[in-house]
C-alpha positions in Angstrom: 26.2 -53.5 -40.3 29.2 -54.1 -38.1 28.9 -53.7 -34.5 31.7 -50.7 -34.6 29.9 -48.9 -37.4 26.4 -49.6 -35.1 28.3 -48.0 -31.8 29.1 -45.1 -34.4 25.6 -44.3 -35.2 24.5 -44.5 -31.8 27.2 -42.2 -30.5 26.7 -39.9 -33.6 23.3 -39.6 -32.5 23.7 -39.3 -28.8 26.0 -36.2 -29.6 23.6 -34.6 -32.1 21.0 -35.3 -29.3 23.3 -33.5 -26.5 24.0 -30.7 -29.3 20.3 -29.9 -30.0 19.3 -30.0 -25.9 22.3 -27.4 -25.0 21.5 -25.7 -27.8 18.1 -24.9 -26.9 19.0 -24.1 -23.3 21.7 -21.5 -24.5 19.1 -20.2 -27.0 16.5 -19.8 -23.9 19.3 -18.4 -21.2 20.8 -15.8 -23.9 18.9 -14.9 -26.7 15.3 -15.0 -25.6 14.0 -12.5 -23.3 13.2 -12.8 -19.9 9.0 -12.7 -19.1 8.5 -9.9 -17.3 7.3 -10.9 -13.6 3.7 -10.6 -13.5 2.8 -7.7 -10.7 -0.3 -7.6 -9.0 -2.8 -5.2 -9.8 -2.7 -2.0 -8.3 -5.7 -0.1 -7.3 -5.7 3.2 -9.1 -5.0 6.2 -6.8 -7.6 7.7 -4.0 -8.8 10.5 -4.9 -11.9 13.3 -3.8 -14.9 11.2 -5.2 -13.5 7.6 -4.2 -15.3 5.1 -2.4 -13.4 3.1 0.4 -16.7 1.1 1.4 -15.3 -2.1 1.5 -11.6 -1.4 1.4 -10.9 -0.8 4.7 -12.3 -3.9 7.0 -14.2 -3.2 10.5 -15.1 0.3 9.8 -18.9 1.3 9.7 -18.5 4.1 7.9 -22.5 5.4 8.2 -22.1 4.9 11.9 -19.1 7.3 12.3 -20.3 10.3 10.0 -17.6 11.9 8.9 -14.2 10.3 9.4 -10.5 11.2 8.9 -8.0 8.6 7.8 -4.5 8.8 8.9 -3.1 6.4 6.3 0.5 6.1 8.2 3.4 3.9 8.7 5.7 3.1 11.6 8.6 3.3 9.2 8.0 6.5 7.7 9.9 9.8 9.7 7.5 11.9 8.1 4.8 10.5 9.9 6.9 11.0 12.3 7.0 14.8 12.1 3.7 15.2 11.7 2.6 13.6 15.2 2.4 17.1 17.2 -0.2 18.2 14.0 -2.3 14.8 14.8 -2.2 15.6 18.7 -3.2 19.1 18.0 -6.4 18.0 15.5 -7.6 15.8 18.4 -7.8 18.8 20.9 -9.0 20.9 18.3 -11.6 18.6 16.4 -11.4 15.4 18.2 -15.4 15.0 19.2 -16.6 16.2 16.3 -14.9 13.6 14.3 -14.1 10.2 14.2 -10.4 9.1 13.7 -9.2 5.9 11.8 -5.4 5.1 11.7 -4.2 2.7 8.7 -1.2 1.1 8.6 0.9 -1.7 6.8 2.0 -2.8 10.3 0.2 -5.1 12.6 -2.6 -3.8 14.4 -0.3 -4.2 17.3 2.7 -2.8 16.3 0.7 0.6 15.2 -1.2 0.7 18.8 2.2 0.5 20.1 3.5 3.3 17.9 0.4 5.2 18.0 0.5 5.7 22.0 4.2 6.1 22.1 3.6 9.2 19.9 0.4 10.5 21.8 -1.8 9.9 19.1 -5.1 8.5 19.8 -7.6 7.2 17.3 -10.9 5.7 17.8 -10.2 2.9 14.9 -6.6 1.2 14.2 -7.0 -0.9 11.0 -3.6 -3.1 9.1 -4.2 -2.7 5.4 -2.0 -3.3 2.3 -1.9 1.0 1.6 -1.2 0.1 -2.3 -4.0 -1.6 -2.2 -6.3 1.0 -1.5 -4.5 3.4 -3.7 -2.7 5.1 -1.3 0.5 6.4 -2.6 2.8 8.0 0.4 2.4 8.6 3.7 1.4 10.3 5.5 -2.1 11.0 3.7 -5.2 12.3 5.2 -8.8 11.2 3.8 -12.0 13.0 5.0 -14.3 10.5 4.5 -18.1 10.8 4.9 -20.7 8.9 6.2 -21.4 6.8 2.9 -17.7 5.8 2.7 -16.5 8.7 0.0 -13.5 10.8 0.5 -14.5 14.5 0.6 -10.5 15.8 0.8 -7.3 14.4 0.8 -4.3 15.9 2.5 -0.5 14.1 0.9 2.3 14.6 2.8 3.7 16.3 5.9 1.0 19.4 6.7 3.2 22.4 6.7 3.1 24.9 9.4 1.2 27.7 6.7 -1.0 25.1 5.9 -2.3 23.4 9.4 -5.3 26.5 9.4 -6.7 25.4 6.3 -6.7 22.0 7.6 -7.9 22.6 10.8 -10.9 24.3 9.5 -11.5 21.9 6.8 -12.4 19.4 9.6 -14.4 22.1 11.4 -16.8 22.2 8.8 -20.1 20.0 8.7 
């Protein structure tokens, strides 16, 4: 074989090499589907009956008694709203119950908050709120002395609705 007809083959070869390789990419990048990102797995939702034992770090839940959770964020307005409802629960119920703020801030940031609205908890936790199936914020959680929530609250309290709350935590 001739050294042209040799430099042929190669090049015929190199080309249906380079074909096949771009092929395969434009194959991949248009026809295929994209995997779907993998998403971490999300905690179903807290509800009456669930057990936060565990899922909320430094709180002894035995050694409050009953507890109410103020799952809240420093980015939400209506958390916002509902800071005269949480300054009116501590003069109405305050001793009787033990307060625990979550957030997805720092602890910090959320002290900083907290005071600057006049809301003051005995507990200030950081926690992932997805992660302990919390869904919006503001939520309540009554949660007893084993670590179970008793009553949830979702939401803004409305005016109408701040009695039934109030007496809620009055009981027990």
């Amino acid at each position: 074989m001739s050294l042209p007809a040799r430099i042929e083959t190669v090049a015929n070869i190199a080309t249906i090499g380079v074909a096949v390789v771009v092929s395969v990419v434009l194959i991949k990048v248009y026809l295929l589907p994209a995997p779907s990102p993998r998403r971490p797995q999300v905690l179903a939702e807290t509800g009456v009956g669930t057990s936060l034992k565990g899922r909320v770090p430094g709180v002894d839940w035995s050694r409050n008694g009953r507890t109410l959770v103020l799952a809240v964020s420093t980015q939400c307005h209506f958390c916002k709203e509902s800071t005269p409802f949480y300054r009116k629960l501590q003069e109405q119920v305050g001793k009787s119950l033990k307060t625990v703020a979550i957030l997805p801030q720092s602890v910090a940031a959320a002290e900083q908050y907290l005071n600057g609205e006049g809301v003051h908890v005995d507990q200030v936790r950081q926690v992932t709120l997805g992660d302990i199936g919390i869904r919006a914020t503001p939520t309540m959680l009554l949660v007893n002395s084993a670590g179970v929530v008793t009553k949830i609250w979702v939401g803004r309290v409305k005016p109408e609705q701040e009695q039934d709350v109030l007496t809620a935590l009055r009981k027990g």
